[in-house]
C-alpha positions as CSV (number, residue, x, y, z in Angstrom):
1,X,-80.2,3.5,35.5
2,X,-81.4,5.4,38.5
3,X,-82.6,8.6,38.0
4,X,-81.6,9.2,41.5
5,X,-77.6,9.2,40.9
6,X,-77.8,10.5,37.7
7,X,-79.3,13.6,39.7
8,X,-76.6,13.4,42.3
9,X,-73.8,12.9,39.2
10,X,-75.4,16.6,37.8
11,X,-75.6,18.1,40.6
12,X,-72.0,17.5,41.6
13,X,-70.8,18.2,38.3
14,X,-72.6,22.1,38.3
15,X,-71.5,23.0,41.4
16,X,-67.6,22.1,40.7
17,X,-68.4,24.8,37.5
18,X,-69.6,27.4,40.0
19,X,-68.0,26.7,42.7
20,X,-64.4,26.3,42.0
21,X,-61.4,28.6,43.6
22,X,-58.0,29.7,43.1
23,X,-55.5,27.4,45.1
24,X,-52.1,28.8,45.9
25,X,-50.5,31.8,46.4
26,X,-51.9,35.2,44.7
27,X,-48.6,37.2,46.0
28,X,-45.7,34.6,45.0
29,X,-43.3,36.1,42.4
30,X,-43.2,34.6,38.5
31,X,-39.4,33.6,36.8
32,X,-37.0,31.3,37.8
33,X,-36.0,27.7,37.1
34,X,-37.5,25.3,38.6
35,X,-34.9,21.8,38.4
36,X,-37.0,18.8,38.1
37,X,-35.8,14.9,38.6
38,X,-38.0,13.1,35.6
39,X,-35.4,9.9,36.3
40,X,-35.8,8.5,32.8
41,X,-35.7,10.0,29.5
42,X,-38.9,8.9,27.6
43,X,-38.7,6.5,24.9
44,X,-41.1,8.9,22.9
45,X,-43.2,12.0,23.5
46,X,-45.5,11.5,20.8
47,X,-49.4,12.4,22.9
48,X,-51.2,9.9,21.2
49,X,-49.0,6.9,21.1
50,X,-46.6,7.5,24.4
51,X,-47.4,4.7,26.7
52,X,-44.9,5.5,29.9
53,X,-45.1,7.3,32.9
54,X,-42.2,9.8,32.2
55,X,-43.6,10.9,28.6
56,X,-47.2,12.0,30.7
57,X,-44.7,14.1,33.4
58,X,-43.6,16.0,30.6
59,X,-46.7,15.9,28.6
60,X,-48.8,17.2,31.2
61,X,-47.0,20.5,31.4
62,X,-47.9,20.9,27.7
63,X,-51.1,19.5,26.5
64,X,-54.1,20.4,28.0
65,X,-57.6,17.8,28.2
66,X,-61.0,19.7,28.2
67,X,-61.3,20.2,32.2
68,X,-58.9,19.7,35.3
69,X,-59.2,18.5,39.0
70,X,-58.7,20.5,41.7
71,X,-55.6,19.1,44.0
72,X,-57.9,19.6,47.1
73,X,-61.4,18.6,46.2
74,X,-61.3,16.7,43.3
75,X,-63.9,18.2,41.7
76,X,-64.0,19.5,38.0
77,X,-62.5,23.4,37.1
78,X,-62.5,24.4,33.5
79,X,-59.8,23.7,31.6
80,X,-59.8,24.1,27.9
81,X,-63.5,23.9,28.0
82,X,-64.9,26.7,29.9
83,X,-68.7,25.0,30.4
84,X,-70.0,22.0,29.9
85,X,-73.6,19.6,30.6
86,X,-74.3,16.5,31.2
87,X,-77.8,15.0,29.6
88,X,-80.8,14.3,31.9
89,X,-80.0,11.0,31.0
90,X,-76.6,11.0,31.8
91,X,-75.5,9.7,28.3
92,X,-74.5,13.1,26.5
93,X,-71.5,15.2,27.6
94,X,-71.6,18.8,25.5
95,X,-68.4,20.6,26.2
96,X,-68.2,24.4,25.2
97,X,-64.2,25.5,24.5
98,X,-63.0,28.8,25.1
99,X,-61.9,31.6,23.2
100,X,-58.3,32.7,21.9
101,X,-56.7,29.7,22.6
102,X,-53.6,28.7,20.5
103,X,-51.4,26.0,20.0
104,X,-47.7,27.0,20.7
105,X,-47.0,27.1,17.1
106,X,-49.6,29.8,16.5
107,X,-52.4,28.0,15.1
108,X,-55.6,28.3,17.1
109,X,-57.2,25.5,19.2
110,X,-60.5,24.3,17.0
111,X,-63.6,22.0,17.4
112,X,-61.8,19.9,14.9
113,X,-59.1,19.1,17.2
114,X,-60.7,18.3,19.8
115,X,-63.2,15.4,17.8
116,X,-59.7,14.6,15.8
117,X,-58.1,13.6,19.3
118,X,-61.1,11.2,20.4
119,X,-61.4,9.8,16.4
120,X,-57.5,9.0,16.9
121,X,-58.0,6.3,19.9
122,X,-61.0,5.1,18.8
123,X,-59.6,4.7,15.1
124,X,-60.8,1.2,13.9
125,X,-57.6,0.4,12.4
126,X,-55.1,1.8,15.1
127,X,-53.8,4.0,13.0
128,X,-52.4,6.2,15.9
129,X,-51.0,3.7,17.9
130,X,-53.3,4.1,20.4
131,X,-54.9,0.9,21.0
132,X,-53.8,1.1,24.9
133,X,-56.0,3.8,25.2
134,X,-59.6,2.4,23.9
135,X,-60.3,0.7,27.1
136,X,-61.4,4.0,28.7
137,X,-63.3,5.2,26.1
138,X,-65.1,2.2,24.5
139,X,-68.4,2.8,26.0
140,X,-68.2,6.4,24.5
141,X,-70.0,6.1,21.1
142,X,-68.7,9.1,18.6
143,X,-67.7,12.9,19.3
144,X,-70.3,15.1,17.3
145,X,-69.3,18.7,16.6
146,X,-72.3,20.9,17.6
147,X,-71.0,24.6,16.1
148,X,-66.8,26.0,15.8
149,X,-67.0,26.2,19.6
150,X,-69.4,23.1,21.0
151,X,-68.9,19.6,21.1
152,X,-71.0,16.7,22.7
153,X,-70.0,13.2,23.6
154,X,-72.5,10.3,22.8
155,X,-71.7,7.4,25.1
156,X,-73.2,3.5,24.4
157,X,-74.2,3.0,27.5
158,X,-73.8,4.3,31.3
159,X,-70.3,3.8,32.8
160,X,-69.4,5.5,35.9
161,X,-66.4,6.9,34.5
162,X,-67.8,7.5,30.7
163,X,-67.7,11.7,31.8
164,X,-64.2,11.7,33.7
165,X,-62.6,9.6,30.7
166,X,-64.3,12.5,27.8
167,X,-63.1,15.6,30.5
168,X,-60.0,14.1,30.7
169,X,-59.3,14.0,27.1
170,X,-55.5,15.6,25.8
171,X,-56.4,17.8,23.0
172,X,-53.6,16.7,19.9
173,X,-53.1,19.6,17.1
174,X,-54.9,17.8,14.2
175,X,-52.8,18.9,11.7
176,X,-49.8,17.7,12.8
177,X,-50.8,14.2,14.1
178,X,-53.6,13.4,11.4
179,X,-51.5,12.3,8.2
180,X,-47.7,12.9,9.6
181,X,-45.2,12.2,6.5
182,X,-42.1,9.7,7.4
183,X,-40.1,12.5,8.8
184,X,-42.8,13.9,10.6
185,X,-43.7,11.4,12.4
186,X,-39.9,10.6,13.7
187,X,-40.2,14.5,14.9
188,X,-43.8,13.8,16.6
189,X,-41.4,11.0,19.1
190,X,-39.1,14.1,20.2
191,X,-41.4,17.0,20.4
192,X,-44.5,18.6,21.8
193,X,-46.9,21.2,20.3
194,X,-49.9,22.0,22.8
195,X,-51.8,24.7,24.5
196,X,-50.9,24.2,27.8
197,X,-49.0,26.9,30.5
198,X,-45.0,25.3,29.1
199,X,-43.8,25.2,25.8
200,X,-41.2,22.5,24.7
201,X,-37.9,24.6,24.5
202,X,-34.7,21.6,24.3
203,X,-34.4,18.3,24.1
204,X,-31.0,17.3,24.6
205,X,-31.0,13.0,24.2
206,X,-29.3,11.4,27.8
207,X,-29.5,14.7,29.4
208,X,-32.6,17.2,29.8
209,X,-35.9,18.6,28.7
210,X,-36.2,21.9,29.2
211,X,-39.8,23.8,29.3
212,X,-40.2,27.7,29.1
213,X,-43.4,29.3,29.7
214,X,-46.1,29.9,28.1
215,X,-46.6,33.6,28.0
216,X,-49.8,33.1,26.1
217,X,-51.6,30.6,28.2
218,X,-55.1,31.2,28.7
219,X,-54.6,30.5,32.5
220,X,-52.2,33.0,32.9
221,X,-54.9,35.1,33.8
222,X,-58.5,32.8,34.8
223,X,-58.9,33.0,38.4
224,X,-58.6,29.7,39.2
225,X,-55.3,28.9,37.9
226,X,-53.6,32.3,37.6
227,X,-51.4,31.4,40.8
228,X,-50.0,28.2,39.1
229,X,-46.6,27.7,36.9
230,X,-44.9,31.0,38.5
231,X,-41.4,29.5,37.1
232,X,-39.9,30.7,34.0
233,X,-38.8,27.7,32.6
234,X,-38.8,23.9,34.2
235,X,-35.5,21.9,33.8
236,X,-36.0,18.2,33.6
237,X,-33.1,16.4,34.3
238,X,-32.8,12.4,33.8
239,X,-30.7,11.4,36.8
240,X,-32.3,7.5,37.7
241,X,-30.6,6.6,41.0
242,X,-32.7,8.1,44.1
243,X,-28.9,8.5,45.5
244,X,-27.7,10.3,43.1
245,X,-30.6,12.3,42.8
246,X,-30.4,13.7,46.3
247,X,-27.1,14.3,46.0
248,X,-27.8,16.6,43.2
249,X,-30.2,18.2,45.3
250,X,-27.9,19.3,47.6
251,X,-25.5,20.8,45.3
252,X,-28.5,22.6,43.5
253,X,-28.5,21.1,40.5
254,X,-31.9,19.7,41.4
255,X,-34.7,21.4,43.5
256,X,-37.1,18.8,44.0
257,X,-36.9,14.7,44.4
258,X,-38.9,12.5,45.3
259,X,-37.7,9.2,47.6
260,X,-38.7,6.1,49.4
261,X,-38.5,5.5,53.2
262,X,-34.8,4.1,52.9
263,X,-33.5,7.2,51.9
264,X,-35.8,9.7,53.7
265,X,-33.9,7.8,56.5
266,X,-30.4,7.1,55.5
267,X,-29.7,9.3,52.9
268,X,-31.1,13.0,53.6
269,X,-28.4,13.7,56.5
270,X,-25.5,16.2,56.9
271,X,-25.1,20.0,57.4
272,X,-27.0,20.5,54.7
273,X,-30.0,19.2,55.5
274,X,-32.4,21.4,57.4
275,X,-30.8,24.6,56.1
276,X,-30.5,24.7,52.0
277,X,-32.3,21.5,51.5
278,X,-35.0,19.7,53.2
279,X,-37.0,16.6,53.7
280,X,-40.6,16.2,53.6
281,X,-43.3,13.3,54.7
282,X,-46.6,13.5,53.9
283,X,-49.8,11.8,53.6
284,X,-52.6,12.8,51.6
285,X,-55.9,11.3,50.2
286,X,-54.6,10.7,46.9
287,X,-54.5,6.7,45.4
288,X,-51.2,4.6,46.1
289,X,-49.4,2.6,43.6
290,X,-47.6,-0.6,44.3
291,X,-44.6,-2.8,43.0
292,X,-45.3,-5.9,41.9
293,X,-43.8,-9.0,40.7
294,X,-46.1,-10.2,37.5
295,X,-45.5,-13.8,36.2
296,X,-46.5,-14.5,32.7
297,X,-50.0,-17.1,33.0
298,X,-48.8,-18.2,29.7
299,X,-45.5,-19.9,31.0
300,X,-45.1,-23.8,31.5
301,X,-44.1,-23.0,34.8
302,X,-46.2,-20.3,36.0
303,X,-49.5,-20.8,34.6
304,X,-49.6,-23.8,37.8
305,X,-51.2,-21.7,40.8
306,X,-49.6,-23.9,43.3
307,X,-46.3,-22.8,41.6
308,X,-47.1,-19.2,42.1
309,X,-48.1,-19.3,45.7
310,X,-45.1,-21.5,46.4
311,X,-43.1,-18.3,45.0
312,X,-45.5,-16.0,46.7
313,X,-44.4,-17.8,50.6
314,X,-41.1,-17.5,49.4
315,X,-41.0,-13.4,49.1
316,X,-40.3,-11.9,52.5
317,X,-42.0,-8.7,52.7
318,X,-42.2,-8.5,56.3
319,X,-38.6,-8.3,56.4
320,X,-37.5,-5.7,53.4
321,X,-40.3,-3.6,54.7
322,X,-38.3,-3.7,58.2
323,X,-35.2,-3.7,56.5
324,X,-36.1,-1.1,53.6
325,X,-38.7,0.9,54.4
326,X,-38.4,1.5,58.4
327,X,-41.8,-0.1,58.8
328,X,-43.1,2.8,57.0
329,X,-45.3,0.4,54.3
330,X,-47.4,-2.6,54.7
331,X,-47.8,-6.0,52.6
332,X,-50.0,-5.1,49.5
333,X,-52.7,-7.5,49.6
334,X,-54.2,-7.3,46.2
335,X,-54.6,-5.5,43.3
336,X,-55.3,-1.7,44.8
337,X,-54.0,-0.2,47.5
338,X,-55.4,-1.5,50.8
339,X,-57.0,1.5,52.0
340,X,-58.8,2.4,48.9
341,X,-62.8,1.4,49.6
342,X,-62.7,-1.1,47.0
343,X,-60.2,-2.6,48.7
344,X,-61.6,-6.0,49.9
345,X,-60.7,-6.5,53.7
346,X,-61.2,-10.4,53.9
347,X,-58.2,-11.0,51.7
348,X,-55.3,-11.4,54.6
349,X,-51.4,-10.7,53.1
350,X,-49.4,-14.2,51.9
351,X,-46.6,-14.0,54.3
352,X,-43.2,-15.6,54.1
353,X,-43.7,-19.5,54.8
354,X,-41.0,-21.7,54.0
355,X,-43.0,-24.6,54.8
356,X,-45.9,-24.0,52.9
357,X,-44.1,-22.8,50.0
358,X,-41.7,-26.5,49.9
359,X,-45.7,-27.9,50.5
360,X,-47.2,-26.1,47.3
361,X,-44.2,-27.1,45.0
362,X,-44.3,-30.9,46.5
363,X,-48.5,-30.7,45.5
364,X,-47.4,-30.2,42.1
365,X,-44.8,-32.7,41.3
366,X,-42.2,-30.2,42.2
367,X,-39.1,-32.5,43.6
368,X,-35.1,-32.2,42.9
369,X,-34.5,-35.7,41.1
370,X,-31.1,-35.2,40.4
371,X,-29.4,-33.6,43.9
372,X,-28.3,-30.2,42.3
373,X,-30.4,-28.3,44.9
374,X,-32.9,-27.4,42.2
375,X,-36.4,-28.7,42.1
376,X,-37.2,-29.8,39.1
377,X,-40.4,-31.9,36.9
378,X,-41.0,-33.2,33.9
379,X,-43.5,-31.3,31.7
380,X,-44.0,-31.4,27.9
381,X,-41.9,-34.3,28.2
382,X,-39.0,-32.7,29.9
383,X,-37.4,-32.3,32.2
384,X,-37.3,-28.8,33.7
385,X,-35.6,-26.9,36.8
386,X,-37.6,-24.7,38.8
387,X,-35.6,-21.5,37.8
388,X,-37.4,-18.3,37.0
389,X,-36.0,-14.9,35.3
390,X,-37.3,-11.7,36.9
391,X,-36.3,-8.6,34.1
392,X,-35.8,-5.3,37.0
393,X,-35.6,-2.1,35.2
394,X,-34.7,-0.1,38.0
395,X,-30.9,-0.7,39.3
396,X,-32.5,0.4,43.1
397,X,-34.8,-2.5,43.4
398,X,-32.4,-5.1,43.0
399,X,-31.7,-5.6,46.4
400,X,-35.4,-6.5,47.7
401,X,-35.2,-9.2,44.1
402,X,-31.5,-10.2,45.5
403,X,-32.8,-11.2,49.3
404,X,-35.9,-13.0,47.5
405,X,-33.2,-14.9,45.6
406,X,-31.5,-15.9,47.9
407,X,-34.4,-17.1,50.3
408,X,-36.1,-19.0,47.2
409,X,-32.9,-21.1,46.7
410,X,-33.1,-22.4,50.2
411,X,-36.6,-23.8,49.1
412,X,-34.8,-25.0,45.7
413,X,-35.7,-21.9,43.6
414,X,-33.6,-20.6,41.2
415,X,-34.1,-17.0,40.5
416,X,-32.2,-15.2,38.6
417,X,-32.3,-11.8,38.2
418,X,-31.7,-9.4,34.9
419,X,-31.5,-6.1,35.3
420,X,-32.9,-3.8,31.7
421,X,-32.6,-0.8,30.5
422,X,-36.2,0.6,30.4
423,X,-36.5,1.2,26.6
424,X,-35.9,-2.3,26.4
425,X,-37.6,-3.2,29.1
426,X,-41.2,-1.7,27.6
427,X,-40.4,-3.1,24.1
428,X,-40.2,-6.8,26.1
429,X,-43.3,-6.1,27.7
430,X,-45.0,-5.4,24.7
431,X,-44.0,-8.4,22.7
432,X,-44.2,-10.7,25.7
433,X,-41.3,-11.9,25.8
434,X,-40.4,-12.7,29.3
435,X,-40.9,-15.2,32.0
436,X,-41.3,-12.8,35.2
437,X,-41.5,-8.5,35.2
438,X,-40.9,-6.6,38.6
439,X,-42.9,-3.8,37.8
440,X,-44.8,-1.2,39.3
441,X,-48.2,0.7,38.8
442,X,-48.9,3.9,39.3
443,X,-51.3,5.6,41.9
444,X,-54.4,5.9,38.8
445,X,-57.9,7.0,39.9
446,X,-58.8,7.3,43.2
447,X,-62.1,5.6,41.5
448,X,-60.7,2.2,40.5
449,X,-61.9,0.9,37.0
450,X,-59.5,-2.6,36.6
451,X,-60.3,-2.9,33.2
452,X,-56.9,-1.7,31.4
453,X,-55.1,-4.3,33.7
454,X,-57.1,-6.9,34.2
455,X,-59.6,-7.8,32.1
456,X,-58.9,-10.2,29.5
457,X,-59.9,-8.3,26.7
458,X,-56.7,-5.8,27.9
459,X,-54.5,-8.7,26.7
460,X,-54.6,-7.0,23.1
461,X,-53.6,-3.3,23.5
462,X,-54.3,-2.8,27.4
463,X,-51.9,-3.6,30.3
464,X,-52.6,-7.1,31.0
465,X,-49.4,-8.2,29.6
466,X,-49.1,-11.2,31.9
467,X,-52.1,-12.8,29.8
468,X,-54.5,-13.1,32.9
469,X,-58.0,-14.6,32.5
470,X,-61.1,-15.5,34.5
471,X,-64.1,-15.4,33.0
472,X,-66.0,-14.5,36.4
473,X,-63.4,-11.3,37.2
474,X,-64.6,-10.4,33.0
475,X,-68.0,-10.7,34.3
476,X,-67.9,-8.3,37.4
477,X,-65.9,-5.7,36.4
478,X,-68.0,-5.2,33.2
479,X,-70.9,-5.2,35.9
480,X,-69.2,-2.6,38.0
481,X,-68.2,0.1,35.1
482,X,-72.5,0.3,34.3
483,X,-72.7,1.0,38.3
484,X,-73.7,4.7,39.5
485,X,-74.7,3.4,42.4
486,X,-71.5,4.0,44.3
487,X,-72.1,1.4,47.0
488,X,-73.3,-1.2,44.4
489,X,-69.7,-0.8,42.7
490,X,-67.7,-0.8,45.5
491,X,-69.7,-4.4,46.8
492,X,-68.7,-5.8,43.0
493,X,-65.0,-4.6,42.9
494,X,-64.2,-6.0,46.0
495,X,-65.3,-9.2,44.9
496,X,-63.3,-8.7,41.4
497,X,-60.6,-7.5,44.1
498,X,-60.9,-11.0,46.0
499,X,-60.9,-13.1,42.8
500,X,-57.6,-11.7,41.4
501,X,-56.0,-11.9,45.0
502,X,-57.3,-15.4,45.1
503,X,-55.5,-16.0,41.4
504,X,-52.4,-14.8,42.6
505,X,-51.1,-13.1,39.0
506,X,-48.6,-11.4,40.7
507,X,-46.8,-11.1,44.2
508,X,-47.6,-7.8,45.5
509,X,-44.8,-6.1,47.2
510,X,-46.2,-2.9,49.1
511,X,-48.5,0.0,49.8
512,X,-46.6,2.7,51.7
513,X,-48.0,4.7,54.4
514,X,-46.4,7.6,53.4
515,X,-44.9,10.1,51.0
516,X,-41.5,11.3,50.8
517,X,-39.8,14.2,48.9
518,X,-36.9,16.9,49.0
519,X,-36.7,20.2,48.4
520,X,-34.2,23.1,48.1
521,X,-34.4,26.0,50.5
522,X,-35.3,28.1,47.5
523,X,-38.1,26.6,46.6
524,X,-41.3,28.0,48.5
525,X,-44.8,26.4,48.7
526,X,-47.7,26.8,50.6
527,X,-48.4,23.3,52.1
528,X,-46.6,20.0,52.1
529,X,-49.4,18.6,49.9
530,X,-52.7,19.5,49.1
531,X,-55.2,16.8,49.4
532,X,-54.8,14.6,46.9
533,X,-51.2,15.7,44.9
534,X,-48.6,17.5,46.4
535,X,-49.0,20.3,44.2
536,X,-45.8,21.2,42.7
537,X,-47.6,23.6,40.0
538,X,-48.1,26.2,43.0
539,X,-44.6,26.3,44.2
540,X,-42.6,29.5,43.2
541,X,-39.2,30.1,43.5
542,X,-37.9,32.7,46.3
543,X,-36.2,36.1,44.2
């Protein structure tokens, strides 16, 4: 490794522990409730084996990991660790915790939990149902406790991400998760013990979570995040339709939602608006998820490429982003948001093209033998329609999957599309039982690692449900997580980038240009967003 970015890495890393600063407002006013839409109720709040994104909304309120970013630099503040060092060679991370803090059932915060948390993923036998999470950590070697209040991270070998992953880590109460009894365990799904500035108050199944605050938090009174979480309590309501949602917002029974384009424009008008509620659009630096259509490479009809760029000409983004999204997104070209740097700029979007689509199903045998307006072709010795099942877990989406329906069958598609609950939905997912997901990822890392998605070692326990494989992609991203070199990694992930667009695995839908959200009139904040979140945490509520 360069000795030369490894000084660069320290450098940065000691001056975000000197240099941090206290974001928000010092004079806003504690107490209140603070109504949040979390959309879906998690299937399980477990920490260690919770797998969705609405179990980490609620979870990040409550457990803590050993530092946190700042919302405007980035850089690393203290979090449950209150210093920490980074090896001359850039191998060994020693984290130093700080005093007096407790769990929320009284215990204090120990050594031991913090090496019990890292043991738990790593555990050999995935005992802890964690197996999603090794991924990120498999280049870290063991957790070694130093003294009661020092620990220090060993890693294998140098991976640009091997300190964010070990920072980053939620701290789990060893003695609750480290031999739960039968009972136990069924409690661990439906509540949260942590450290962090809300404790788990109600959980009332179909309804609401409902979070109280932490009067002992140890950042109730460090400078740097004493002007966070003023609200009393935080009431998280599962209400799934954006509609719905907004409607709730006007009627105060919700203070904050977030939205697409569609309803930032159709759906946030009336007297209201503008004078107890209002609407917000913003753009910030932070990473951009995107929706997705992922076909599973293990299907007889989907594991042909021609097949799935037939299907790709078929889905007319062009149109449901006029339609949709008020030209407010583009086409997503490939597996990260098109204006990330790792984002490869060669790869062009696959655009609606009925002729090219009829083309790629005609190059593989693709024909409709019997005159029912269905292509079909023999294969395994059978004969088989060109039909295709999309699950859709989210009743809003339908539409964009109903106008790809209905242009695919004019191509001799048959789509059908079958909407899920989401519970069911995941535990699909997981045993792979499904022809085509619509999907979406999350924003992740501004500092894309596509290991958990698509490598094919993330087949087993990662996210690459869909069973994607090439041996070349395997090769370069393993190449780019040794990279310190930030220029080197961002040359090799656009390649990977290129190679997976090139596979077509899914049919990207779209990266938005903006962000939308709502807001009650009683609900004061300093900015629209910081630079990279919007920064809920330092709203307050006005008294």
């Amino acid at each position: 490794m360069n000795p030369k970015f490894i000084l660069v890495l320290i450098t940065s890393i000691f001056l975000s522990a000197s240099a941090f600063g206290a974001l928000g407002n010092p004079k806003a006013p504690k107490g209140g409730t603070f109504k949040y839409n979390l959309e879906v109720q998690p299937p399980t709040l477990n920490a260690l084996s919770s797998s969705d994104y609405y179990a980490s909304v609620v979870q990040s309120y409550v457990m803590e990991g050993l530092l946190t970013r700042n919302a405007d630099t980035r850089e690393w503040e203290p979090g449950l660790a209150e210093k920490w060092d980074i090896s001359k060679d850039g191998l060994v991370y020693t984290f130093t915790l700080r005093d007096g803090v407790k769990w929320h059932d009284g215990k204090p915060l120990t050594i031991e939990d913090v090496k019990f948390s890292f043991d738990a993923i790593m555990h050999p036998k995935d005992k802890y149902k964690t197996a999603r999470l090794k991924p990120y950590y498999e280049n870290i070697k063991d957790a070694v406790v130093v003294d009661k209040k020092t620990i220090k991270f060993n890693a294998k070998k140098v991976y640009f991400r091997n300190f964010d992953v070990v920072a980053g880590l939620t701290v789990v109460p060893k003695h609750l998760y480290e031999n739960p009894s039968k009972k136990q365990k069924k409690l661990l799904n439906k509540t949260l013990i942590g450290t962090g500035p809300f404790v788990l108050d109600k959980f009332k199944r179909g309804k609401s979570i409902t979070l109280k605050r932490n009067k002992n938090w140890w950042g109730n009174t460090t400078p740097h995040t004493a002007n966070e979480y003023k609200y009393d309590k935080i009431l998280m309501r599962f209400v799934k339709e954006t509609t719905a949602g907004l409607r709730r917002l006007e009627k105060g029974q919700l203070d904050f939602q977030e939205m697409g384009a569609e309803h930032f424009m159709k759906n946030t008008k009336g007297k209201k608006w503008g004078k107890s509620v209002y609407k917000v659009k913003i753009q910030n630096k932070a990473a951009k998820g995107y929706g997705f259509i992922g076909w599973n490479l293990k299907d007889d009809i989907l594991k042909d490429k021609n097949v799935r760029l037939g299907l790709y000409h078929l889905l007319d983004r062009e149109k449901m982003i006029s339609k949709f999204r008020y030209d407010m997104a583009e086409p997503a070209t490939g597996p990260v948001y098109r204006k990330s740097v790792y984002a490869n700029k060669d790869v062009k979007p696959i655009l609606y093209d009925f002729k090219k689509a009829k083309a790629y199903f005609k190059k593989s045998g693709w024909a409709d033998t019997d005159g029912d307006q269905v292509l079909d072709k023999v294969i395994n010795g059978k004969k088989t329609k060109l039909s295709i099942t999309i699950l859709e877990p989210n009743k809003e989406f339908v539409k964009y999957l109903t106008m790809y329906k209905e242009d695919a069958k004019k191509a001799g598609v048959d789509i059908n599309v079958k909407l899920i609950e989401w519970n069911a939905f995941l535990k699909l997912l997981d045993e792979r039982k499904f022809q085509a997901v619509r999907l979406g990822w999350g924003a992740g890392s501004v500092d894309w690692d596509p290991k958990q998605i698509w490598h094919s070692a993330s087949q087993k326990g990662g996210s690459n449900f869909i069973g994607y494989k090439n041996p070349e992609v395997d090769k370069l991203i393993d190449e780019a997580r040794t990279l310190i070199d930030f220029k080197k990694r961002q040359k090799v992930l656009r390649r990977v980038f290129k190679l997976i667009a090139d596979d077509v695995p899914y049919a990207f839908f779209f990266n938005d240009k903006y962000g939308f959200y709502g807001h009650t009139k009683r609900m004061k904040r300093e900015k629209d967003t910081y630079a990279y979140n919007v920064g809920i945490s330092y709203w307050w509520i006005k008294k």
